[in-house]
C-alpha positions as CSV (number, residue, x, y, z in Angstrom):
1,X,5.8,22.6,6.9
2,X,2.5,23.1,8.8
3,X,1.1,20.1,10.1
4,X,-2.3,19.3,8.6
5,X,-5.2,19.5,10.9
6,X,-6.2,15.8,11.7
7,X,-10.2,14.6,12.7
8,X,-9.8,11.5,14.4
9,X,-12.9,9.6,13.0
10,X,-12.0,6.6,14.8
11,X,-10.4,5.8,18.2
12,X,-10.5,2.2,19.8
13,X,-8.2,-0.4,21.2
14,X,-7.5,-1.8,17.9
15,X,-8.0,0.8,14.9
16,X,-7.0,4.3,14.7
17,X,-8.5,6.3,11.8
18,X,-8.0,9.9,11.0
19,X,-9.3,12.5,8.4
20,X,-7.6,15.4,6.4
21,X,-10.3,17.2,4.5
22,X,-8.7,18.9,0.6
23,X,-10.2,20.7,-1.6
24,X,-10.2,18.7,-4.6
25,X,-12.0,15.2,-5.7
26,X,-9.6,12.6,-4.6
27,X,-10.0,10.5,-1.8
28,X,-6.4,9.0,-0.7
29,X,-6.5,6.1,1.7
30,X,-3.2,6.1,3.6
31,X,-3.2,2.5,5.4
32,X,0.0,2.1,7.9
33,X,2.6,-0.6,7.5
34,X,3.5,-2.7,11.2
35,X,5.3,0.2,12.4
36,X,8.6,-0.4,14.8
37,X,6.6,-0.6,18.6
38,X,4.4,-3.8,19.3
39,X,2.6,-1.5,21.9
40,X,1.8,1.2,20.1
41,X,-0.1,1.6,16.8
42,X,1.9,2.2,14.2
43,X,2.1,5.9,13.0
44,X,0.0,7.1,10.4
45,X,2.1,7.2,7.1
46,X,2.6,9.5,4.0
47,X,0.6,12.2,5.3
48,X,2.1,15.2,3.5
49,X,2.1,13.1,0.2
50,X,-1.1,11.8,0.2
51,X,-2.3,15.6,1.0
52,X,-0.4,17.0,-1.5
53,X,-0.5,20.4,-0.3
54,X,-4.2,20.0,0.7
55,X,-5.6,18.9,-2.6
56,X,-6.8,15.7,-1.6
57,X,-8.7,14.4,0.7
58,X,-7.2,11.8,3.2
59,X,-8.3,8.9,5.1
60,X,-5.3,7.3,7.3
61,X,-5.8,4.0,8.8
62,X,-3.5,2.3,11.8
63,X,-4.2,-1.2,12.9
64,X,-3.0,-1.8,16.1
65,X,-4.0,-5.7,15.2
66,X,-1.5,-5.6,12.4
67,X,-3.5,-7.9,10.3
68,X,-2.9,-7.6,7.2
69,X,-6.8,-6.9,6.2
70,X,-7.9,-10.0,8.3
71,X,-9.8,-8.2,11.0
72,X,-13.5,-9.1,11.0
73,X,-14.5,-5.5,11.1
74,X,-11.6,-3.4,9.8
75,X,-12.3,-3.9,6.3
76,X,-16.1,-2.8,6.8
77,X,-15.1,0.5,9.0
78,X,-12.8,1.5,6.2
79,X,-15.2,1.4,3.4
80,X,-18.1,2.7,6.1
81,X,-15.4,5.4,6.3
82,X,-15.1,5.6,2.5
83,X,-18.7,6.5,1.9
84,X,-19.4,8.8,4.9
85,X,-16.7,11.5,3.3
86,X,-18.0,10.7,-0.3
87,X,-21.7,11.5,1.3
88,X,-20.3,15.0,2.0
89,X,-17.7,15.7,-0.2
90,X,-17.6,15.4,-4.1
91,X,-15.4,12.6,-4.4
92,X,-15.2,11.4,-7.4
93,X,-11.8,8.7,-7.4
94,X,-10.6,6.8,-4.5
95,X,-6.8,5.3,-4.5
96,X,-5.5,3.1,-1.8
97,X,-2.0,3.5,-0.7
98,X,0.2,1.6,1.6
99,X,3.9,0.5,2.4
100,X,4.4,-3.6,3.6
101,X,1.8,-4.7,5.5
102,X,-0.5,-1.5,4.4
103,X,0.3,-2.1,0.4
104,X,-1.1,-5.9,0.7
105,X,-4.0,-3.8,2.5
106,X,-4.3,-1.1,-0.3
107,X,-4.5,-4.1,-2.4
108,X,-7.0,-6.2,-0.6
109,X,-9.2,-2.8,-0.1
110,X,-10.8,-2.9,-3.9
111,X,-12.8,-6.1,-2.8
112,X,-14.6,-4.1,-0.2
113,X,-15.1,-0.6,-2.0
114,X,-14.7,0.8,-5.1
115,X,-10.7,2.2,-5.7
116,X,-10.1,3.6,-8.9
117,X,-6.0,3.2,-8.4
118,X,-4.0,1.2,-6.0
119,X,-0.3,2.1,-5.2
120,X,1.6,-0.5,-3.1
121,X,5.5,-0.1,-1.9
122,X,6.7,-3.6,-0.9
123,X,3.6,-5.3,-0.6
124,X,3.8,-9.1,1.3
125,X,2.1,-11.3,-1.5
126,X,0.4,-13.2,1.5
127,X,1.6,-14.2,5.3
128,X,-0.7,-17.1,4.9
129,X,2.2,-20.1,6.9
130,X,1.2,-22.5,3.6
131,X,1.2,-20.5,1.0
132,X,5.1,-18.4,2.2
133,X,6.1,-21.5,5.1
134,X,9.5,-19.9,4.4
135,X,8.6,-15.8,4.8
136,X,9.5,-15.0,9.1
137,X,10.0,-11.4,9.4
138,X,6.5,-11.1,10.2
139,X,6.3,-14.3,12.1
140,X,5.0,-12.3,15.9
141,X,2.3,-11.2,14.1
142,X,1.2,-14.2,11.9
143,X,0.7,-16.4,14.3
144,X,-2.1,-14.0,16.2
145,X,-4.0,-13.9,13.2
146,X,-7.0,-16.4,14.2
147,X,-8.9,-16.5,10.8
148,X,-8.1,-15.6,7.5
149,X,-9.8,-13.7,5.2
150,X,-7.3,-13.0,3.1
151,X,-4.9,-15.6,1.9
152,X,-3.0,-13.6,-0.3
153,X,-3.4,-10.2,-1.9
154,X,-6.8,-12.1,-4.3
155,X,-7.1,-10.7,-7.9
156,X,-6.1,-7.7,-9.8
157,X,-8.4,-6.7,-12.1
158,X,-6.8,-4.1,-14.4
159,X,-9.2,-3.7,-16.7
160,X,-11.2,-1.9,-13.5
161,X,-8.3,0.1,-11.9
162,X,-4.9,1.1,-12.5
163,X,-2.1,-0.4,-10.2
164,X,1.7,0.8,-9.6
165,X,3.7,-1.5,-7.4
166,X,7.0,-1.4,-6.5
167,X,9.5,-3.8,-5.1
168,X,13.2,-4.7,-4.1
169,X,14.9,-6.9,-5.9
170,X,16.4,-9.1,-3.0
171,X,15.3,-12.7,-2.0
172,X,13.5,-12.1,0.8
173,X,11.8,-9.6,-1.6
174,X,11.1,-12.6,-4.3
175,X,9.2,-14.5,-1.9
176,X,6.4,-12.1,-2.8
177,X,6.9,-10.2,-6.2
178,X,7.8,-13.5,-7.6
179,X,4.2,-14.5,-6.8
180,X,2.4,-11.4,-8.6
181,X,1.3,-12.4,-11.6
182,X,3.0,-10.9,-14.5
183,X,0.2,-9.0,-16.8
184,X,0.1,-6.4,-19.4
185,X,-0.8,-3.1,-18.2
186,X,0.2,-4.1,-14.5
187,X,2.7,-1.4,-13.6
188,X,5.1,-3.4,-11.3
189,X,9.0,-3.0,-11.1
190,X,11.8,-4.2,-9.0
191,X,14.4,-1.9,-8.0
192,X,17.6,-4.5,-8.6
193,X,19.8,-4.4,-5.2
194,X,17.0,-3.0,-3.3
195,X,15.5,-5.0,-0.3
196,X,12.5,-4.0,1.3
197,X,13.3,-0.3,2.6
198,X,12.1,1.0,-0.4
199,X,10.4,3.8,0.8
200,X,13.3,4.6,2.7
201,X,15.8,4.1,-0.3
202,X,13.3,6.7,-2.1
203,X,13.3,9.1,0.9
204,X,17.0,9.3,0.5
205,X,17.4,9.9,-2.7
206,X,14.2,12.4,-2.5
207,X,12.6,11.0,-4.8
208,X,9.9,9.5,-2.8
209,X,7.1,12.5,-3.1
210,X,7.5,12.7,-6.6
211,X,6.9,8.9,-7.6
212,X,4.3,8.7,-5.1
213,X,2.7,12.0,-6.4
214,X,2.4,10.8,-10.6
215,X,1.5,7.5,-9.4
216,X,-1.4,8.7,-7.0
217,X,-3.0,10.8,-9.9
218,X,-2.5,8.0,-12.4
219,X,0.8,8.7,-14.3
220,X,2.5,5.6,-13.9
221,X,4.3,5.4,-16.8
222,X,6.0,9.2,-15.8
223,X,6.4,7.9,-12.2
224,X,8.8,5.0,-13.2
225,X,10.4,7.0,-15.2
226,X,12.1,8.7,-12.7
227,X,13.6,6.0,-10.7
228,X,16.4,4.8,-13.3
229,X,18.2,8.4,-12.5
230,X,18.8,6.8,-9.2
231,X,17.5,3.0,-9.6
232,X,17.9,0.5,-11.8
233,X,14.6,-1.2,-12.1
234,X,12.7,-3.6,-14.7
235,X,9.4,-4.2,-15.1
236,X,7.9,-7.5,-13.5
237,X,6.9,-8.5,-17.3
238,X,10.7,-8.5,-18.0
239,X,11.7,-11.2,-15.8
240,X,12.0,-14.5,-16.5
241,X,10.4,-17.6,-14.1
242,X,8.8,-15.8,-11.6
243,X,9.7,-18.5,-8.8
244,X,13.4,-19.6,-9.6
245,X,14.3,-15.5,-10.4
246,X,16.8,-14.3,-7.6
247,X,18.6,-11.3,-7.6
C-alpha cells in the first residue's frame, strides 16, 4: 500500500500531531494509545483505516505525556486542530477514535469539541489511584500525572452522538467496562475470553478494518455483527451486576 502523505501540524517535546487531507466530509481523529517505548512517542495509530483509502480526512494525535486527556493544553490544541481543518475543508462529522489510553481520550474529546461518533477499543474507565486503587498496568504513568482533569471517562450523552465500544472480557478488563454505565442505545460489547489486545485479536483474525470501518461511518449494529464469526461477544446491557461480573 502507498503510504499516505503526512503534514505534521504539530511537533514539540510533548505532542506530535499529524494531518492526512481526503476527499470526503469526515474528519477522523486518530488519538495513540501508550505505545511500547517510554522514550519515544508512541506511533501514530490506525492510519490506513481511519483514511479509508483517502476518503476521510485524518487528524492523528501522539502524547509523549501519556496522559490520558490530562494535559493542560492537549485537549485545547486538538480541538484548535479540529476547527483549523473544518475552516478549510467541508467537514461536516467529526468521530474520535482511539485504542487504551487513546479510546478513554476519544471519549473525553466530545467535552472539548463537537464529535458526532466516538469509537473506543479497550478504553481505561479512569486511572484516577481512588476511583481503580487496584488497576497497575499503567502505574509508571499514573503517578506523573500532577492534576487531573479527568477522573474518569465523564458522561455519555447518546442522545448527541453515537458510541461503539468494545472490550475483553477478562478481569483486568472488568475493572473498567464493569464501570460503564449500561444504557440503551450504547453500543458496548465484550468479547468473552478476550483481554485487552483486542485490536490485536481483530488484526488476526482480519477483521479489524472492517469493524472499525462500519463503526466509523455509524453502522454499529452491522459492525458487531461481524465479530460472532470469530468472537463470542454480548452486549454490556446483557450482563448482570456490572461490579461483581467476572469472566
Amino acid at each position: 500500500m502507498r503510504a499516505l502523505p503526512i503534514e505534521l501540524r504539530v511537533d514539540s517535546e510533548k505532542h506530535r500531531l499529524g494531518y492526512i487531507r481526503g476527499t470526503g466530509h469526515r474528519l477522523v481523529v486518530s488519538i495513540s494509545g501508550v505505545g511500547n517505548r517510554r522514550r519515544f512517542f508512541p506511533p501514530w495509530e490506525f492510519i490506513a483505516t481511519a483514511s479509508d483509502n483517502g476518503q476521510n480526512h485524518v487528524l492523528l494525535v501522539s502524547d509523549m505525556e501519556r496522559s490520558w486527556m490530562n494535559s493542560p493544553v492537549l485537549p485545547e490544541l486538538i480541538s484548535s486542530e479540529i476547527e483549523s481543518i473544518k475552516s478549510t475543508e467541508e467537514i461536516d462529522e467529526v468521530v474520535a477514535l482511539g485504542n487504551s489510553m487513546g479510546g478513554f481520550m476519544a471519549l473525553v474529546l466530545p467535552q472539548y469539541t463537537p464529535v458526532q461518533r466516538v469509537v473506543a477499543i479497550s478504553p481505561q474507565f479512569s486511572v484516577h489511584p481512588d476511583i481503580v486503587p487496584e488497576e497497575e498496568r499503567w502505574a509508571y504513568w499514573r503517578q506523573r500525572i500532577r492534576c487531573f482533569r479527568h477522573q474518569d471517562i465523564g458522561g455519555i450523552d447518546v442522545e448527541k452522538r453515537g458510541y461503539f465500544i468494545l472490550h475483553g472480557g477478562t478481569k483486568n478488563e472488568n475493572l473498567h467496562w464493569g464501570r460503564f454505565p449500561s444504557i440503551p442505545n450504547l453500543h458496548h460489547y465484550i468479547l468473552q475470553g478476550k483481554g485487552h489486545a483486542v485490536v490485536v485479536a481483530m488484526k488476526g483474525s482480519g477483521l479489524m478494518r472492517d469493524v472499525l470501518h462500519l463503526a466509523i461511518v455509524g453502522q454499529k449494529a452491522e459492525a458487531i455483527s461481524i465479530l460472532p464469526k470469530r468472537f463470542n461477544s454480548i452486549g454490556r446491557d446483557q450482563l448482570p451486576d456490572k461490579q461483581k461480573f467476572l469472566w
